[in-house]
N, C-alpha and C positions, 0 to 999 in steps of 0.2 A: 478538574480539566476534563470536557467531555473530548471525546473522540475527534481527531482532528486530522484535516491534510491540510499543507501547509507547503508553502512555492519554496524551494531553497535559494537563499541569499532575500529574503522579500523584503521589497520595496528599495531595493540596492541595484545595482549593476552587476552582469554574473555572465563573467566569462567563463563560459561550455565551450567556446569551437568548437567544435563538431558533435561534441556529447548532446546529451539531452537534459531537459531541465529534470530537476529533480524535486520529486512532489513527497515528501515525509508525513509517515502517519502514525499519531498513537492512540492510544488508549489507556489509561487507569480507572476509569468506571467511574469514578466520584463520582460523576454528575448525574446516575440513576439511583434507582431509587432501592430500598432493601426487600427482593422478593423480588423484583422487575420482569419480568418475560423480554429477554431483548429481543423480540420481532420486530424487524423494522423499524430497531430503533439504533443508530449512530454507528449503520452501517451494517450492522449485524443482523442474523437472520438464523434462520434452521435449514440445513439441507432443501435443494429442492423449494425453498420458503414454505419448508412446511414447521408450521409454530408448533407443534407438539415436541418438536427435537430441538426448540431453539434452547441456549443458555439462560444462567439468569442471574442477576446481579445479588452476591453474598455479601456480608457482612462479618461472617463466620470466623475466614482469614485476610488477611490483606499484607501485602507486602509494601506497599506505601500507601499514606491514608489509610481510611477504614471501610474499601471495598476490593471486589475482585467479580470476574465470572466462574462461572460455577459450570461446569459440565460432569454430569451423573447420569445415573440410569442409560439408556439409549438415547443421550442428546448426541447432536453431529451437529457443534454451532458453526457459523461459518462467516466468514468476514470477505465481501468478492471485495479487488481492487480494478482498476481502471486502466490502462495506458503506461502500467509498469514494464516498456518493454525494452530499454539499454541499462547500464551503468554499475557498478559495483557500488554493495553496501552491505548494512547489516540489519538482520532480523529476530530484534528479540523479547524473549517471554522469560516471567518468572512463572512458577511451576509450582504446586503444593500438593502433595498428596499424603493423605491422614492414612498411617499404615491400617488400622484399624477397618480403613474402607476401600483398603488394596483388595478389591475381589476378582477381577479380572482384568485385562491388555486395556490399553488407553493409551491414545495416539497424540500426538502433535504431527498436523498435515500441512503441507503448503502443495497448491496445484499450480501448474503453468497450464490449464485449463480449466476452465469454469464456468458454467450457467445454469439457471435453473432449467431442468429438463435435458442437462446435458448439452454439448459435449464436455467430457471430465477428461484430465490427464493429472498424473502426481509427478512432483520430483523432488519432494521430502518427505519423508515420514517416518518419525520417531516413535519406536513402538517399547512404551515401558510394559515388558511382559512380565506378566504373572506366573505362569509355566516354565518357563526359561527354556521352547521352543525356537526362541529367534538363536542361542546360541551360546547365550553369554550366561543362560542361568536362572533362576526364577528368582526376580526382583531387580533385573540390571536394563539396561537402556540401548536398542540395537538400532542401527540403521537400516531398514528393510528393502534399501535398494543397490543400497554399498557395500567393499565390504570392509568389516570393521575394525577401525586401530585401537580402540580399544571396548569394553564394553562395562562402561562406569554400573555401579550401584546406583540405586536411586535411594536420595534422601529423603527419605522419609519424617513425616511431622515440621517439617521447615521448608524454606523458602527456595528453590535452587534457579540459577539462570540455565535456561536454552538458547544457544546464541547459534546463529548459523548465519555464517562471513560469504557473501554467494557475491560472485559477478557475471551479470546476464552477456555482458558482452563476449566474454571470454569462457564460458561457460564452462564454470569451475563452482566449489562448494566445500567449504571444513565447515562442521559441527561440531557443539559442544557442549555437555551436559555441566553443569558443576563447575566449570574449569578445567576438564577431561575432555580429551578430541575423540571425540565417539568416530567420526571418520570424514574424507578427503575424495575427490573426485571430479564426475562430472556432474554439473546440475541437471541439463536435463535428459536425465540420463534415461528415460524411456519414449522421449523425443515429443513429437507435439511443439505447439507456438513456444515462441520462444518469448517468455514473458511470465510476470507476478498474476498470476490471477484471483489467488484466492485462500486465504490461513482458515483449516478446517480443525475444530479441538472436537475429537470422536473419541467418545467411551462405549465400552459393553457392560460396564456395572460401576467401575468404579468411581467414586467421589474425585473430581480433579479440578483445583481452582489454578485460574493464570490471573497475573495481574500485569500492569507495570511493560504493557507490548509495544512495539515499536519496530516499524520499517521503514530506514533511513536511505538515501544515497540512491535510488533508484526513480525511473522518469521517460517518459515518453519518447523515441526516438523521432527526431523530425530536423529542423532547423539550425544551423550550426551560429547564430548570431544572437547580442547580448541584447537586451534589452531594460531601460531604468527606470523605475518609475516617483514621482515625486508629486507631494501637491495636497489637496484637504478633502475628503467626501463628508457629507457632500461640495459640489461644488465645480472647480474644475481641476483636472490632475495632469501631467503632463508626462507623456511615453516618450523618449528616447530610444533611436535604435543606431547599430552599429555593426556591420557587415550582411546586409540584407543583399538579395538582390540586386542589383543595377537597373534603377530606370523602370522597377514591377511597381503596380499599385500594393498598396500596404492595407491592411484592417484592423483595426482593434477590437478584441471581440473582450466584450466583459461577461460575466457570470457571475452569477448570484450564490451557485453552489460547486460542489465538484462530480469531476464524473468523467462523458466523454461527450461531445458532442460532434456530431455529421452534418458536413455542409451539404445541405438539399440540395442548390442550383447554382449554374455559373460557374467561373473556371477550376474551382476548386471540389466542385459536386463529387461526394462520394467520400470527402478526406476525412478523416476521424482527427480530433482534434481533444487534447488532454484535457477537458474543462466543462461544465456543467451546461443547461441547457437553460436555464432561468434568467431570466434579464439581458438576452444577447442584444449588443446591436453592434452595427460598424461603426467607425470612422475614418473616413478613405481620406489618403490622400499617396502623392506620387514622392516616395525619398529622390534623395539630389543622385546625383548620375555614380556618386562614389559608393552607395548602399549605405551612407548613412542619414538620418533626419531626423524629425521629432512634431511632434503634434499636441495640441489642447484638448481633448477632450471634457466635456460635462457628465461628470459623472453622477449629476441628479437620480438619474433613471436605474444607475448600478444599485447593487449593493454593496454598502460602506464594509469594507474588510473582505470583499469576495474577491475575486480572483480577475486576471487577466491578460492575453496572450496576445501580440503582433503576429501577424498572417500575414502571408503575401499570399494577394488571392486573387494573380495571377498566373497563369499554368509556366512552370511549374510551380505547384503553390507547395511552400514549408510555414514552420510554425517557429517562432522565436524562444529564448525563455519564458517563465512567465513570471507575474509580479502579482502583491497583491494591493487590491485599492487601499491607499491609506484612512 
């Protein structure tokens, strides 16, 4: 299974009221290759997009299947996300570090800011120290912005989970190494957008593979209305909506990939919308006076399995769930 985002509830009907859809992403590596440089490949990247720091796909350990990445020497791999900016969920990595190649600190990061070139902001990071500067000792697991309820050991030569239970609305955060609550608090606790932007796996020496990653439950803050989708790509497929607007024009916007895309013109000009920019087109029409309706689209032109969002893209314009083409 390569690296995936993925609509929550897809191709179903998905009652949020007022939350946001929710866009799930993982990763187990299988689908690269042994040795792989991940630049720019299934999302991932180096710092900065500089390839000399990016990960690389091992074979060496794996915790399911028979791959994982690999972050060594001075790599900072990093994974941006898109439009992670409501909902409660969880974020998790298995972990491996070969004592043998414990030579220095090695971090597991997530930012609520990210680009290349900046701007950066952190609001996790797990720092397994080598010194035992953070607190808890040399060879245990600290949180460097909390502080700590406990401070686990690291297992060393096997498999351990990083789990961290975050919810952006309410902006809270437990961590957990092993099964051990490393610590509890606020998320984002040194401030900045309030949002997922980006899991960063940074070393200063030592060998550290993840496998097995996964950010579920969180999504784009927009639109409080369901949307269903049913039907064959190609071909034509048919969107259902339910508490939209009253009496607004509606859009169907399809996507080929994921990501974010900004409406350039019209009533909606400037909106950042949770969804890829590949294969866009609309399909307008006006729902019945109650905000609910439904439309035929031809989805010849989409791409089969890609993605797709209702708009009102009339001011003011929100964004529905989203669905993916069957």
């Amino acid at each position: 299974m390569k690296s995936k985002l993925t609509g929550f509830g897809l191709a179903a009907a998905m009652s949020l009221g007022s939350a946001a859809f929710a866009q799930d992403w993982s990763d187990d590596f299988e689908s690269y290759t042994d040795g792989q440089v991940l630049y720019n490949v299934g999302g991932w990247t180096g710092w900065d997009d500089t390839q000399s720091v990016c990960g690389s796909c091992s074979t060496a350990h794996a915790h399911g299947g028979t791959k994982s990445i690999l972050s060594e020497g001075a790599d900072d791999a990093v994974h941006p996300f898109t439009g992670l900016t409501s909902g409660a969920g969880t974020f998790t990595a298995w972990v491996y570090i070969p004592v043998s190649q414990f030579v220095s600190d090695t971090y597991f990061i997530v930012q609520n800011e990210y680009a290349h070139g900046g701007p950066y902001q952190w609001c996790i990071e797990l720092q397994f120290d080598f010194e035992g500067d953070a607190g808890g000792g040399p060879g245990t697991v600290a949180d460097d912005f909390r502080t700590e309820t406990n401070f686990p050991s690291i297992a060393f030569d096997q498999w351990a989970e990083i789990r961290c239970e975050l919810d952006v609305d309410n902006d809270t955060i437990t961590t957990y190494y092993n099964n051990v609550e490393v610590s509890t608090g606020q998320l984002f606790i040194r401030g900045g957008a309030i949002e997922i932007a980006n899991v960063d796996l940074y070393t200063l020496g030592t060998s550290t593979y993840y496998d097995d990653m996964s950010l579920t439950g969180l999504g784009q803050g927009g639109g409080g209305y369901t949307c269903t989708v049913t039907g064959t790509c190609p071909g034509t497929v048919n969107v259902a909506w339910d508490g939209a607007q009253p009496n607004k024009q509606q859009g169907i916007v399809f996507a080929g990939n994921t990501g974010s895309f900004v409406v350039p013109s019209g009533p909606c000009q400037g909106t950042q919308l949770g969804l890829g920019t590949q294969n866009i087109r609309l399909v307008n029409t006006v729902p019945t006076g109650s905000g609910t309706g439904s439309v035929n689209g031809n989805a010849n032109n989409a791409a089969c399995g890609g993605y797709l969002q209702l708009v009102t893209i009339a001011s003011p314009c929100e964004a529905s769930t989203v669905g993916q083409i069957p």
